[in-house]
C-alpha angles and dihedrals in degrees: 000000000000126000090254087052097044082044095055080048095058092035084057095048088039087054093044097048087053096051095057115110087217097059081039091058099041091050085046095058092042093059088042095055092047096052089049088052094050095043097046096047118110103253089243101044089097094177094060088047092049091050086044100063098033087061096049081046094053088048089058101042083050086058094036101056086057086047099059095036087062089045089058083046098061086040090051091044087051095050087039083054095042092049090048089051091057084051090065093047096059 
């Protein structure tokens, strides 16, 4: 297997892990939570607004890195196409 190919592999599970409902709703609560917690911080508790937004910025790198690991996989699918087509020209 090459590193595309290993690549397109991590970029599917990543999809498919952010397209459960159940990753979905757990990312869901976890904003949700955080938001509660900020909103309902006193504006001087600086320690509960910190924690809120560390949580609400945990939330988004977790969806990001998926993100961006299904982003390298339709890179890796283009150069894997584009290495195949070469093939057929030869």
């Amino acid at each position: 297997m090459t590193d595309d190919e290993a690549t397109v592999r991590r970029a599917q599970r990543a999809e498919l892990l952010l397209n459960d409902d159940l990753v979905k709703d757990a990312l869901k609560a976890i904003r949700d939570k955080a938001l509660t917690d900020f909103k309902t911080s006193k504006p001087d508790d600086i320690d509960a607004l910190r924690v809120a937004r560390l949580g609400f910025d945990a939330a988004e790198q977790f969806v990001n890195i998926f993100v961006n690991h299904v982003r390298s996989g339709k890179m890796a699918e283009e150069r894997i196409k584009r290495v195949e087509a070469l093939k057929v020209k030869k």
